[in-house]
C-alpha positions as a Markdown table, in Angstrom:
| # | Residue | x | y | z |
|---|---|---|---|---|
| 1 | Unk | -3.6 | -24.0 | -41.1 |
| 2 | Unk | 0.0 | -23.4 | -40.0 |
| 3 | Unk | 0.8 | -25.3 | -36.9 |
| 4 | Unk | 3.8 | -24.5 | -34.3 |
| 5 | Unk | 5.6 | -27.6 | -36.1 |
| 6 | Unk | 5.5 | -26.2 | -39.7 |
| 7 | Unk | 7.4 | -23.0 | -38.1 |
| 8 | Unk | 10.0 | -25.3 | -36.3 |
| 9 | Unk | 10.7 | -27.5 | -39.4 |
| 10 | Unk | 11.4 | -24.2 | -41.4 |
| 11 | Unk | 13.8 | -23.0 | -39.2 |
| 12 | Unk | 15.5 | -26.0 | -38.6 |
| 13 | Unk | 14.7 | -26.5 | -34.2 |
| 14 | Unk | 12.8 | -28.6 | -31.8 |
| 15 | Unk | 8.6 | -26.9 | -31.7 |
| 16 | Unk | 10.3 | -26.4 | -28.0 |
| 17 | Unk | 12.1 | -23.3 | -29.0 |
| 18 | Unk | 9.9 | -21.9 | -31.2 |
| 19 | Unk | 7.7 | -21.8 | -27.9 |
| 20 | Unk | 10.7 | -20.0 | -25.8 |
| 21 | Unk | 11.2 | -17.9 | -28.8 |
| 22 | Unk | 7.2 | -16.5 | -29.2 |
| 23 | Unk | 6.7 | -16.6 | -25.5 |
| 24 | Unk | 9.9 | -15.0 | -24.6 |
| 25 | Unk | 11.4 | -17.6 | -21.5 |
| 26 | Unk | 14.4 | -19.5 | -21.9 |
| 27 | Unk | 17.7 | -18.6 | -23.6 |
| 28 | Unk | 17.8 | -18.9 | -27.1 |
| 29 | Unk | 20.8 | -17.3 | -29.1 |
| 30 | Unk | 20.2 | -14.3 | -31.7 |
| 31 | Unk | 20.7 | -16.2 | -35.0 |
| 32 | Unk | 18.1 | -19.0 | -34.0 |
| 33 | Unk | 15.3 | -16.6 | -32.8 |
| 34 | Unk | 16.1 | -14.5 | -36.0 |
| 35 | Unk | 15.4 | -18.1 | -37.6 |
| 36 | Unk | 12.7 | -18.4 | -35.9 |
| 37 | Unk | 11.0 | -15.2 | -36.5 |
| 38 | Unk | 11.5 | -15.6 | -40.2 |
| 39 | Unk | 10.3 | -19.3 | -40.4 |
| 40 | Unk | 7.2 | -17.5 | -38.9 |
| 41 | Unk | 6.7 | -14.3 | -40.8 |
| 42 | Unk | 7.1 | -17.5 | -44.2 |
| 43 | Unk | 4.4 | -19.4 | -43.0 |
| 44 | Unk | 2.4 | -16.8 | -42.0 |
| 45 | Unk | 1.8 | -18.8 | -38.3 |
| 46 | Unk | -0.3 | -16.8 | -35.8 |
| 47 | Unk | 0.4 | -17.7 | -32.0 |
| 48 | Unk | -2.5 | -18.5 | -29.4 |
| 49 | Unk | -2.4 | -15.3 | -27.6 |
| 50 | Unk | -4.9 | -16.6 | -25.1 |
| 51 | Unk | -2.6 | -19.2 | -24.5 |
| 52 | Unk | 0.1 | -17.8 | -24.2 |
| 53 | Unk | -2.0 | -15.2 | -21.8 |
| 54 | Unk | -3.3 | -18.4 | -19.7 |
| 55 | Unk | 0.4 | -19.6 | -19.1 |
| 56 | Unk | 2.0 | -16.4 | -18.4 |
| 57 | Unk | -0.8 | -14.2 | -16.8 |
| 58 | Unk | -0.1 | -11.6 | -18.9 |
| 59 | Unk | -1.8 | -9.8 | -21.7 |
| 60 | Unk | 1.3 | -7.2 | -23.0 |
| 61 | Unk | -1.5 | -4.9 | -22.9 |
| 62 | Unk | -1.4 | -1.6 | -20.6 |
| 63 | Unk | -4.2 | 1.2 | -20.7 |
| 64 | Unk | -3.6 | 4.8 | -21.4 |
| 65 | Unk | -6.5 | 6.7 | -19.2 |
| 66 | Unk | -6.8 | 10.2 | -20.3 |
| 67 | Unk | -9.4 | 13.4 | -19.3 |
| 68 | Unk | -9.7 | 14.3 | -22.9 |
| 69 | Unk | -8.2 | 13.5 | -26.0 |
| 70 | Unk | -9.0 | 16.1 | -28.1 |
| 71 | Unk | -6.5 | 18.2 | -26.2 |
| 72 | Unk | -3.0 | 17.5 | -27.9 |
| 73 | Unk | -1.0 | 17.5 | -24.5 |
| 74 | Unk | -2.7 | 14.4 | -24.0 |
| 75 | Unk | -2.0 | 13.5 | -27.6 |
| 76 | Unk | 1.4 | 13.8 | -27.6 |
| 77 | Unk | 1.5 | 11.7 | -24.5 |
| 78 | Unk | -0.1 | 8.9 | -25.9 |
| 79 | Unk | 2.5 | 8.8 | -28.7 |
| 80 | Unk | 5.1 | 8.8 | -26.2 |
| 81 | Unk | 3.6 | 6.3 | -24.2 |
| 82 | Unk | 2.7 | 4.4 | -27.3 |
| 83 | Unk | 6.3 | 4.5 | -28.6 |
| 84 | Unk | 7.4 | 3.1 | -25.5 |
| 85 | Unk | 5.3 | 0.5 | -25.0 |
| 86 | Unk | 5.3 | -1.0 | -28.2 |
| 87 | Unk | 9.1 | -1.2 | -28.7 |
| 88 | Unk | 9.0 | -3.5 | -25.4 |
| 89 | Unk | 5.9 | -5.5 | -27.2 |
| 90 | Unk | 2.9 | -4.2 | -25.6 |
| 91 | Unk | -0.5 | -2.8 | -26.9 |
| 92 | Unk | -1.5 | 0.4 | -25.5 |
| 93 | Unk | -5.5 | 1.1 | -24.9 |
| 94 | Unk | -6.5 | 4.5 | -24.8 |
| 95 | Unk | -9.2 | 5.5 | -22.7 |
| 96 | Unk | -11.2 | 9.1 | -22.4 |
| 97 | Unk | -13.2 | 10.2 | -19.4 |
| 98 | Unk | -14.0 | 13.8 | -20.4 |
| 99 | Unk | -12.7 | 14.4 | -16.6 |
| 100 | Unk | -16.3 | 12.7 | -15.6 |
| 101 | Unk | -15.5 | 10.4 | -12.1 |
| 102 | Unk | -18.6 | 8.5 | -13.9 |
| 103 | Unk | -16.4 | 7.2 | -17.2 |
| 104 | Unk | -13.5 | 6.8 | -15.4 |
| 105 | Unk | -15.0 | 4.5 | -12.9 |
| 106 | Unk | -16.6 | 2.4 | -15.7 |
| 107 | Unk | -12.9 | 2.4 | -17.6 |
| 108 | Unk | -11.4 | 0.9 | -14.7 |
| 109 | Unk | -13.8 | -1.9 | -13.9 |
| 110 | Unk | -13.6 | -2.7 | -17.7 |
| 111 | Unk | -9.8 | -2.7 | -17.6 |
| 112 | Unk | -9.4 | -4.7 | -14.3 |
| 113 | Unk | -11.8 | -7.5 | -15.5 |
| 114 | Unk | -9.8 | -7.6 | -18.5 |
| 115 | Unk | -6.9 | -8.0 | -16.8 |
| 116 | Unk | -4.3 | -5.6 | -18.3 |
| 117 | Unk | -0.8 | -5.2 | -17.3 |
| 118 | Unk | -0.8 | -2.0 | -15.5 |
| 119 | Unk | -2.3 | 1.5 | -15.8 |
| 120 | Unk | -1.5 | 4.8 | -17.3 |
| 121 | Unk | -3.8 | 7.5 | -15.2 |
| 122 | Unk | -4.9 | 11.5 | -15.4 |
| 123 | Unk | -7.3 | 11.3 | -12.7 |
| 124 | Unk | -10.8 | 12.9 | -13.7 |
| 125 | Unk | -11.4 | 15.9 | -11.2 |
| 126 | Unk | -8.5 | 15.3 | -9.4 |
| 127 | Unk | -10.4 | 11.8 | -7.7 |
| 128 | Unk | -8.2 | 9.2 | -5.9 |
| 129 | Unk | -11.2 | 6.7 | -6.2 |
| 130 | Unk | -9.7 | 4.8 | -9.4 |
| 131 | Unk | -6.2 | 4.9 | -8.1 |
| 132 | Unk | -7.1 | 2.9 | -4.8 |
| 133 | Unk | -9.1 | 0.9 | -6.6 |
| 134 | Unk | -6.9 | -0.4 | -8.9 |
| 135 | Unk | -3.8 | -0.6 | -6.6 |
| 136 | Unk | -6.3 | -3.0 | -4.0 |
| 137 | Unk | -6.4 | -5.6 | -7.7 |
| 138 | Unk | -2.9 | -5.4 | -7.4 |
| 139 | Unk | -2.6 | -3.5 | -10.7 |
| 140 | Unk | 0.5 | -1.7 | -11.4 |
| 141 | Unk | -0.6 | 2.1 | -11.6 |
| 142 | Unk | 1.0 | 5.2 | -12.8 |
| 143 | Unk | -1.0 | 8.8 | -12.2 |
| 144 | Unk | 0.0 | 11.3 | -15.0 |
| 145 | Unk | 0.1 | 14.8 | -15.1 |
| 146 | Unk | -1.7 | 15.5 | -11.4 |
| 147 | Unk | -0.6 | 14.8 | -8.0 |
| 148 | Unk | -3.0 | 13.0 | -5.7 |
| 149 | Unk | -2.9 | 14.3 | -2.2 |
| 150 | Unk | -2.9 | 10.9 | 0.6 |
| 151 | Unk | -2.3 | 8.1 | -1.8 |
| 152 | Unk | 1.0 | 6.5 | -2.5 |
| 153 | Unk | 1.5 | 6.0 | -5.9 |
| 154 | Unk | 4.3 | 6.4 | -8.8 |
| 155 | Unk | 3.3 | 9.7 | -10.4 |
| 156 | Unk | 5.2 | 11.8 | -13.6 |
| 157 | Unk | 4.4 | 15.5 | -14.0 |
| 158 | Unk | 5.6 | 18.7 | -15.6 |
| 159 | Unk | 6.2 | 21.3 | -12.5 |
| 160 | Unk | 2.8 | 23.2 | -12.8 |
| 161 | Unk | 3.6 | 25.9 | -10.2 |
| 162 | Unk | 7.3 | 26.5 | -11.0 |
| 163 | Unk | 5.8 | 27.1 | -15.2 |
| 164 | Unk | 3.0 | 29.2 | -14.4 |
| 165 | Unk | 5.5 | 31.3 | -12.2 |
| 166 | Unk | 7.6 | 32.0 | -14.6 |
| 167 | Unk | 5.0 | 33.5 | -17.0 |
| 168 | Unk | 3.2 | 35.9 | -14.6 |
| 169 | Unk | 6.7 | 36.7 | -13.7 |
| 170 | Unk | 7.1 | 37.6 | -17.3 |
| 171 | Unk | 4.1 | 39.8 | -17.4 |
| 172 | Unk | 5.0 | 41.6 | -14.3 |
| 173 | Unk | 8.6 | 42.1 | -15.9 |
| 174 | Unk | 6.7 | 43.9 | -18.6 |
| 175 | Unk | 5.1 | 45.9 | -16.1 |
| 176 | Unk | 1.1 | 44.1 | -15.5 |
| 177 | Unk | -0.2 | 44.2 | -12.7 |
| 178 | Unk | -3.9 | 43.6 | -13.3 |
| 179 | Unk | -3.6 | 39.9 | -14.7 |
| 180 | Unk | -6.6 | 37.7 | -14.8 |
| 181 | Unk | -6.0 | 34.2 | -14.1 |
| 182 | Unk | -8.8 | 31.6 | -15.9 |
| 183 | Unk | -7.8 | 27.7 | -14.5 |
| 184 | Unk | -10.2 | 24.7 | -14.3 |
| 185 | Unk | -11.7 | 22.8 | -11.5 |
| 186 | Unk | -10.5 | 23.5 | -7.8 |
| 187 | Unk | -9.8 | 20.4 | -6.7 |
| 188 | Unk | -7.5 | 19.6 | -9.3 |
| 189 | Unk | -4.5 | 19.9 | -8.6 |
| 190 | Unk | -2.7 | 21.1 | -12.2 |
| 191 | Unk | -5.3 | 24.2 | -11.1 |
| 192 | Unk | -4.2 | 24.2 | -7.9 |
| 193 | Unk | -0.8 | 24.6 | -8.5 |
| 194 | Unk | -0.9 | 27.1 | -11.4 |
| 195 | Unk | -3.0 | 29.2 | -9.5 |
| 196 | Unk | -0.1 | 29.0 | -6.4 |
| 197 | Unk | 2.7 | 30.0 | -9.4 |
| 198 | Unk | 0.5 | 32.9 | -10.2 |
| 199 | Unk | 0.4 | 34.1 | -6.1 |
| 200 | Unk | 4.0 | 33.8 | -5.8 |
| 201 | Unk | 4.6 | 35.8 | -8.9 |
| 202 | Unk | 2.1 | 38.9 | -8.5 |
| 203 | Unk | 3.0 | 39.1 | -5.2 |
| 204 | Unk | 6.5 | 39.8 | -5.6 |
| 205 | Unk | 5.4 | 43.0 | -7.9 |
| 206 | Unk | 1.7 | 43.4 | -5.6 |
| 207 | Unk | 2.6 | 42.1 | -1.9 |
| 208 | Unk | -0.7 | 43.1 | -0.7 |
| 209 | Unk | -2.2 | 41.0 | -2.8 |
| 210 | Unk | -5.2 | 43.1 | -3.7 |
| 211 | Unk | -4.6 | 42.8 | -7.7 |
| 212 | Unk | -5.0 | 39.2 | -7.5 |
| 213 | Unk | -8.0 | 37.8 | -10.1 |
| 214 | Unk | -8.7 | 34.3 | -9.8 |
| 215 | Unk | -11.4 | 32.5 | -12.2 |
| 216 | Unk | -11.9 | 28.8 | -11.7 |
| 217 | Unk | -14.2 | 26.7 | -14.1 |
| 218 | Unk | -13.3 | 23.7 | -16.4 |
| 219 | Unk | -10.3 | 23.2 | -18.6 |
| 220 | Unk | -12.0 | 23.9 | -22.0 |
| 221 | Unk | -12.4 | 26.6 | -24.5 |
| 222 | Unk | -16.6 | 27.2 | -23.5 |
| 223 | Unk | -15.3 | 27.7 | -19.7 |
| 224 | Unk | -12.5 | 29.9 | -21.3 |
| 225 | Unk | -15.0 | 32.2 | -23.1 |
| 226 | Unk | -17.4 | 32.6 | -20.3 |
| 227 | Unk | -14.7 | 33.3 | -17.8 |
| 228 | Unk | -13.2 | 36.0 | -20.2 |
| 229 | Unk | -16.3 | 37.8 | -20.8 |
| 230 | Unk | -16.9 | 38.1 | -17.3 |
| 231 | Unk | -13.4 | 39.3 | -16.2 |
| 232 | Unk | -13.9 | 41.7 | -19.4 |
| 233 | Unk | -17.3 | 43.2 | -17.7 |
| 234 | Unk | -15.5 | 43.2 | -14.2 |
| 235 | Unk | -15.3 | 46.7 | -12.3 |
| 236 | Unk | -11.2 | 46.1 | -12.2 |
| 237 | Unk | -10.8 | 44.8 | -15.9 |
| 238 | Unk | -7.1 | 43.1 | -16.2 |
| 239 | Unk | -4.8 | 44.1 | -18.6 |
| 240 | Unk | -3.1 | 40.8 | -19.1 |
| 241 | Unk | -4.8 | 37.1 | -18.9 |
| 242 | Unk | -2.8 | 34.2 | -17.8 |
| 243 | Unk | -4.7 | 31.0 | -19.0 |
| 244 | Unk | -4.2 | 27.7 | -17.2 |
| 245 | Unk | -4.2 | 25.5 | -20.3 |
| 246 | Unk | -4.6 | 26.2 | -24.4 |
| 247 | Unk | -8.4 | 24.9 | -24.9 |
| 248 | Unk | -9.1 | 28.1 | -22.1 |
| 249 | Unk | -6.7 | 30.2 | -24.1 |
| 250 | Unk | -9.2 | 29.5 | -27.5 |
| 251 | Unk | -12.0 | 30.5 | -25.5 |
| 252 | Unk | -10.5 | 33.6 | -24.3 |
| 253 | Unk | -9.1 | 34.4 | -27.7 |
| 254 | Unk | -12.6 | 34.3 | -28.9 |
| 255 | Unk | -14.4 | 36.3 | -26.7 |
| 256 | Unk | -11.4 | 39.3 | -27.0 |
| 257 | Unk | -12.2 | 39.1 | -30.5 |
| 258 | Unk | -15.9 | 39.4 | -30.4 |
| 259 | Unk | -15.4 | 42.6 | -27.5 |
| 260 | Unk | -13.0 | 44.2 | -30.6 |
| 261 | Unk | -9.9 | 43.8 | -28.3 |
| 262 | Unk | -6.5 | 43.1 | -29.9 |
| 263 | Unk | -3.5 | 40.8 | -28.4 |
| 264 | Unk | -1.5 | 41.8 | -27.4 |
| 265 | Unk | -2.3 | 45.6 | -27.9 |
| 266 | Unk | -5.1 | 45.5 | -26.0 |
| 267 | Unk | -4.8 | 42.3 | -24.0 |
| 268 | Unk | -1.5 | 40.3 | -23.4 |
| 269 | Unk | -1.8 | 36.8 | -22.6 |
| 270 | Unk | 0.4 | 33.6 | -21.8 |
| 271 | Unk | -1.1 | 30.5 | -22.1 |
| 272 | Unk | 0.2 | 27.4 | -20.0 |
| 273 | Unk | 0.6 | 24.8 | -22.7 |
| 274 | Unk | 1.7 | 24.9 | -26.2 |
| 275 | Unk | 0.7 | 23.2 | -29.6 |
| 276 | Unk | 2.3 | 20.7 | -31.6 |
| 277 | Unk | 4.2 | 22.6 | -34.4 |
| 278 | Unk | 2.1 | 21.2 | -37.2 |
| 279 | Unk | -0.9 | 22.7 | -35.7 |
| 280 | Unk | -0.1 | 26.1 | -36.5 |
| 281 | Unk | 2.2 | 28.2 | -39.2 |
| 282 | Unk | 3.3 | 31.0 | -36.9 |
| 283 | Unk | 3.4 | 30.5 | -33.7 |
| 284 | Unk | 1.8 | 33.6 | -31.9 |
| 285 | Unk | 1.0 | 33.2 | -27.9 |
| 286 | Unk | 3.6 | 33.4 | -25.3 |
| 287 | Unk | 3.5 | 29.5 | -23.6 |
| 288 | Unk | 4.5 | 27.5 | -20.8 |
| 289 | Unk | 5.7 | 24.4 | -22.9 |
| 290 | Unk | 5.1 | 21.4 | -21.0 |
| 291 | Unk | 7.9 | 17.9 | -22.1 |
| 292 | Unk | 4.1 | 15.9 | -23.3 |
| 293 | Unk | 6.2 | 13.3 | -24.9 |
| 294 | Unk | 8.6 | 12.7 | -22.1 |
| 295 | Unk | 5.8 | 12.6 | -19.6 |
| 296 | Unk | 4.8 | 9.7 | -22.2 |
| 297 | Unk | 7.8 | 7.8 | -22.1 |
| 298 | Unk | 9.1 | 8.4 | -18.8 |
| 299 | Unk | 5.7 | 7.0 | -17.3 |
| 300 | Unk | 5.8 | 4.1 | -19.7 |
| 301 | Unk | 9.4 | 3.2 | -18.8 |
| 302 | Unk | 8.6 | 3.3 | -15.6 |
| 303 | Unk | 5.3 | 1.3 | -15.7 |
| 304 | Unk | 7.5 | -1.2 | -17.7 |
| 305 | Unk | 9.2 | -1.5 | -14.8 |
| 306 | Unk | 7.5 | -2.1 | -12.0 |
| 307 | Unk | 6.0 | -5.1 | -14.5 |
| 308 | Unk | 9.0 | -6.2 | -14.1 |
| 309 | Unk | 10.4 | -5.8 | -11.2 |
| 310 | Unk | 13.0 | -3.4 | -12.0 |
| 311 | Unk | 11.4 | -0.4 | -10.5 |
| 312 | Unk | 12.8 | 0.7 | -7.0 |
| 313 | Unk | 10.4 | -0.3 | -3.7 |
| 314 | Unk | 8.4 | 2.6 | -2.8 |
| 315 | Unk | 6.5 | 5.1 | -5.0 |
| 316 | Unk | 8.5 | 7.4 | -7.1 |
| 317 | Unk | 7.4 | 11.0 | -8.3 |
| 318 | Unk | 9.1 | 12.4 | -11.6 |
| 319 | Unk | 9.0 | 16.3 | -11.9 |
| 320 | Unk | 9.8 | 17.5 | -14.9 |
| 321 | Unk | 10.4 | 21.4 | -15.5 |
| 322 | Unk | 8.5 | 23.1 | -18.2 |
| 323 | Unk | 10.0 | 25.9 | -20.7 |
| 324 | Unk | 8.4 | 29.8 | -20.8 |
| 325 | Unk | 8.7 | 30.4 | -24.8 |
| 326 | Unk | 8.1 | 34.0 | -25.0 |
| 327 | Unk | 6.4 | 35.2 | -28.9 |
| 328 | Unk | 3.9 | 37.7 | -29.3 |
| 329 | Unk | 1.4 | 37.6 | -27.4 |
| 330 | Unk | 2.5 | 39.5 | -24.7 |
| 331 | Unk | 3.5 | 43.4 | -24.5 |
| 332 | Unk | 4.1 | 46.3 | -21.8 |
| 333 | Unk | 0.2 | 47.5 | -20.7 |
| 334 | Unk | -0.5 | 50.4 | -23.0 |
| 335 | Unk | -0.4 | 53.8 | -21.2 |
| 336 | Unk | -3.1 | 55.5 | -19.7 |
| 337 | Unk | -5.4 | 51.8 | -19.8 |
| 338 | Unk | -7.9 | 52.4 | -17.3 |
| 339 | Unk | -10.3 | 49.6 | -16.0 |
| 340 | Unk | -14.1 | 49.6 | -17.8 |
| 341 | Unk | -16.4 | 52.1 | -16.8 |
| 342 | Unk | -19.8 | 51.0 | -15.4 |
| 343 | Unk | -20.9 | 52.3 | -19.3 |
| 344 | Unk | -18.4 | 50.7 | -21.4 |
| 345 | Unk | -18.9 | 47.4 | -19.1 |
| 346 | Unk | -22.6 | 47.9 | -20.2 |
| 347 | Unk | -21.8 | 48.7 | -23.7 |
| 348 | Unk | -19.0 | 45.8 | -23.6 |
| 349 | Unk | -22.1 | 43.2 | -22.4 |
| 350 | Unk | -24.6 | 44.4 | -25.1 |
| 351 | Unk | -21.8 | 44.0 | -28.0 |
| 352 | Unk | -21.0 | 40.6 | -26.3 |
| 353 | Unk | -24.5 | 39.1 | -25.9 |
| 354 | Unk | -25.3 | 40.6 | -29.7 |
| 355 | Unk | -22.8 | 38.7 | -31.3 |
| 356 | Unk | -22.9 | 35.6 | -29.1 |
């Protein structure tokens, strides 16, 4: 087995700086931790990480804790987290609650007896439970994409309200004024401040605020459907949907299909997330494009940090604006579209509940 002393006799230096070399502490020039490296990548030496973990009380490990991966804002965070963290030479875990308080609370005891680095964290449901915990450990932690109401701690965000302003802005520009709204949970405050965007927006073309629809349920595409296939049945049936993130917009998509409505003919929508470009050929619905991979790297960086003791005292909040990217999902109302008749709202249930 290669020992620490094979690598040093290769390279031509004391079994000292090979140690300052793998465990990063001392000064050692360029050329002699290239030497180093090499002498090790040769012999094919493999360093105690426990050891080194023992010694330094750190594990170059930090945890990525998501509400569900499946959805590829979160994806494209990881990456940028992932990016980030591994060209400063740390693992990333990735963790998935499926916004249950019950995984996430189970995720962070696992990750504080295992005593990573710090925490990346979308609180599940909007919870501060995790965050305190974690920050009474004394575990570096970073809250993504919400904002926690009475807890201090560093957060990075895309500006929910100011996005989802802009796109019923868009839609009252093209002259809506029956627009649905379908967010997720109440508490949460991504939901929270979409739905505030939307206010501000249709009340500037509706000050009375009577043509205000607001749907909450869960940020996936079976709340999306439901939620649409009631507003689709409702006495004052919208002309225009506004959904709070893309796995509601599938859903909705879905059910307009199955009810024989077209987008944005029939129905315009805009959608408060995008997709990665690889995920479809032609771009079709009208987005509020969040900066995923920034959000990644900026929390990262800023994780990286506070580890080590860069960071500025006090909690910081990042911001960061999203982008309205107008295609085609979205269209003046047609003329003359009134809302469903008590019979074509029964006719409209009957075709749903035949075909789902």
């Amino acid at each position: 087995m290669t020992t620490l002393s094979d690598v040093a006799r290769r390279a031509g230096v004391s079994t000292m700086t090979v140690s300052r070399v793998i465990n990063e502490s001392g000064y050692t020039s360029r050329e002699t931790r290239a030497r180093v490296n090499d002498a090790i990548a040769a012999t094919g030496y493999m360093p105690n990480g426990l050891a080194r973990q023992l010694r330094s009380r750190r594990t170059k490990t930090i945890a990525l804790v998501v509400t569900d991966i499946r959805n590829p804002f979160f994806t494209t965070i990881a990456s940028g987290v992932e990016d980030t963290a591994r060209a400063r030479g740390y693992a990333v875990m990735l963790c998935n609650t499926y916004e249950s308080e019950v995984e996430e609370a189970e995720y962070v005891r696992v990750l504080i007896e295992r005593r990573v680095d710090g925490v990346l964290l979308v609180p599940a449901c909007g919870a501060s439970k995790s965050v305190r915990l974690l920050q009474e450990h004394g575990m570096p932690t970073i809250v993504l994409d919400r904002h926690l109401r009475g807890v201090e701690a560093d957060e990075v965000r895309a500006d929910s309200q100011a996005g989802a302003y802009s796109a019923v802005h868009h839609l009252t520009d093209l002259g809506h004024r029956r627009i649905a709204v379908l967010t997720g949970p109440e508490g949460v405050s991504t939901s929270t401040d979409r739905v505030a965007g939307y206010r501000e927006a249709l009340r500037e073309a509706c000050p009375n605020g009577e043509c205000e629809q607001i749907l909450s349920g869960e940020f996936n595409e079976a709340s999306g459907y439901s939620m649409t296939r009631e507003v689709l049945g409702s006495e004052r049936r919208p002309t225009a949907i506004f959904a709070a993130n893309n796995f509601i917009a599938f859903g909705a998509t879905r059910a307009l299909r199955e009810a024989g409505l077209r987008i944005p003919e029939d129905m315009s929508m805009v959608v408060f997330d995008d997709l990665p470009p690889g995920w479809v050929m032609d771009p079709f619905l009208t987005v509020v494009s969040q900066p995923a991979y920034e959000i990644g790297t900026q929390a990262a960086e800023l994780l990286l940090k506070r580890l080590a003791g860069e960071a500025p005292e006090g909690p910081r909040s990042i911001v960061l604006p999203s982008e309205l990217v107008i295609r085609r999902s979205t269209a003046p109302p047609r003329p003359g579209l009134a809302p469903a008749s008590q019979t074509n709202r029964a006719t409209l249930s009957d075709q749903m509940e035949t075909r789902s």
